[in-house]
KEDREN-160636 format. One record per residue: x, y, z of N, C-alpha, C in turn; residue number from 1. Coordinates in nm, 3 decimals. Layout:
BEGIN
X;Y;Z;X;Y;Z;X;Y;Z;NUM
...
END
This chain:
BEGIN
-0.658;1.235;1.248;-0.653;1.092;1.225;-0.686;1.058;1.080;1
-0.783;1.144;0.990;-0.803;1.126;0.895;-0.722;1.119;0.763;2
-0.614;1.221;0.827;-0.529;1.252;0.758;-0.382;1.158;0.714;3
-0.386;1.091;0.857;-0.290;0.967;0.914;-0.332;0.883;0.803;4
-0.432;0.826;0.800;-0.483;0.721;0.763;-0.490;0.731;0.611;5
-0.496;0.863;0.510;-0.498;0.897;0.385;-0.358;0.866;0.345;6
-0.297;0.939;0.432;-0.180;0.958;0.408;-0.062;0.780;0.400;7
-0.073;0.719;0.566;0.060;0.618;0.520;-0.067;0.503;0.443;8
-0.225;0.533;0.421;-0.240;0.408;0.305;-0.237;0.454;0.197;9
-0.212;0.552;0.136;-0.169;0.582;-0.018;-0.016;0.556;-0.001;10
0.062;0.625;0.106;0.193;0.609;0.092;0.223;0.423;0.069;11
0.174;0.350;0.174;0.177;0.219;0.157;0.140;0.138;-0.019;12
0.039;0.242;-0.039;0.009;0.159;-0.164;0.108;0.211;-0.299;13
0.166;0.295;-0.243;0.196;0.342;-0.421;0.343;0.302;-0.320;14
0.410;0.251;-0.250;0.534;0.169;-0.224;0.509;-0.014;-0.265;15
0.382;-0.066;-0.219;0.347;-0.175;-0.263;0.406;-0.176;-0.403;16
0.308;-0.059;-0.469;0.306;-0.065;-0.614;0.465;-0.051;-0.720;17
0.535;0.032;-0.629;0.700;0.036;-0.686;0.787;-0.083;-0.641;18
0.743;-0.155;-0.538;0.818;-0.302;-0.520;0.735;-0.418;-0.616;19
0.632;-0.380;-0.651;0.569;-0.516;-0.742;0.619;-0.469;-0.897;20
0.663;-0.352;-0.943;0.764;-0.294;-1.072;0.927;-0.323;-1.011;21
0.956;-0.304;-0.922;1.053;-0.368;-0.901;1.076;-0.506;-0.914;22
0.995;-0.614;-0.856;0.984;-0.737;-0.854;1.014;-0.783;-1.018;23
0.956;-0.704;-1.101;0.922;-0.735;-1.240;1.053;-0.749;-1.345;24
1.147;-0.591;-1.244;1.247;-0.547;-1.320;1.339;-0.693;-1.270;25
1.372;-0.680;-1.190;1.474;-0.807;-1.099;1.371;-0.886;-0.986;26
1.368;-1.008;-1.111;1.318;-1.097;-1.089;1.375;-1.208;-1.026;27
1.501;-1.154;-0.996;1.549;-1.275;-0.836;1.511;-1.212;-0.728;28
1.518;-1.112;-0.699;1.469;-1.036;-0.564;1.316;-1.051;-0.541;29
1.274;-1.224;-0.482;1.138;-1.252;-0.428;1.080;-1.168;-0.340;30
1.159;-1.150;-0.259;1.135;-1.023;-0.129;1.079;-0.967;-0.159;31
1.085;-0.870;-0.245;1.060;-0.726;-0.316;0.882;-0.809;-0.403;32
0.830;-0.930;-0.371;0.692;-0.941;-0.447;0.604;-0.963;-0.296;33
0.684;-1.017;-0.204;0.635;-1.052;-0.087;0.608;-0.898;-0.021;34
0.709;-0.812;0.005;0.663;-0.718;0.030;0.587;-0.628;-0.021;35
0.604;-0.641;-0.164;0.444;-0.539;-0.199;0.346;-0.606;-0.190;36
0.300;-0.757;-0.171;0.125;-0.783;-0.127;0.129;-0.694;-0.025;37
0.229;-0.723;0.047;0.199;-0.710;0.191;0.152;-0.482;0.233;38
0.267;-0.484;0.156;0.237;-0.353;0.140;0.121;-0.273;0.068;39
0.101;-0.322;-0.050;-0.020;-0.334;-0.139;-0.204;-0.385;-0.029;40
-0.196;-0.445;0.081;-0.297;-0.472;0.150;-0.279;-0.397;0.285;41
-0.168;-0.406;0.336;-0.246;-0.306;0.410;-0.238;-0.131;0.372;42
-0.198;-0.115;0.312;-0.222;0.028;0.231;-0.398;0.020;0.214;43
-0.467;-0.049;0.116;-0.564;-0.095;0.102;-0.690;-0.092;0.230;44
-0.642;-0.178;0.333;-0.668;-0.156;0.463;-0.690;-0.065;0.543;45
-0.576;0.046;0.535;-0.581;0.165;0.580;-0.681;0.268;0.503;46
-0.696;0.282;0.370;-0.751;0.342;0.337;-0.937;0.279;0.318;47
-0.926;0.211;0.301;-1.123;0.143;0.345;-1.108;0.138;0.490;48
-1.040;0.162;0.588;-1.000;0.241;0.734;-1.104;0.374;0.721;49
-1.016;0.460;0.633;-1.054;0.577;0.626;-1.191;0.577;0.556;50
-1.225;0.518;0.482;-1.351;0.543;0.443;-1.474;0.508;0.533;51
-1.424;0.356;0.575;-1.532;0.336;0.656;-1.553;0.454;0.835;52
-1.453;0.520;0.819;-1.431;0.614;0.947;-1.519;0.722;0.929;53
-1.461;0.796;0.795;-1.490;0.922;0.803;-1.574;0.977;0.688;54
-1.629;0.831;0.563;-1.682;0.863;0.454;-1.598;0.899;0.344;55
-1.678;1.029;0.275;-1.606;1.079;0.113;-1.595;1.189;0.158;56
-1.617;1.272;0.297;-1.555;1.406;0.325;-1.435;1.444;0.339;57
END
């Protein structure tokens, strides 16, 4: 489970993070800012998930 949880909230966050550089590049595509908060938090989520679960081990 620990691993789950490392895994799709980094994956989540560093996708957040390429749709909010996307957003930047093409700046008509709103979508693409809406979905990286969204992606950008719960990535975030998941991983203070993992911390508060299992610590810094």
């Amino acid at each position: 489970m620990r691993d789950r949880l490392t895994y799709f909230g980094g994956g989540g966050l560093m996708l957040g993070l390429l749709c909010l550089v996307g957003s930047r590049v093409w700046p008509l595509a709103g979508w693409m800012l809406i979905a990286a908060e969204i992606l950008i938090v719960v990535g975030m989520l998941l991983l203070l998930a993992r911390l508060w679960k299992h610590g810094l081990n």
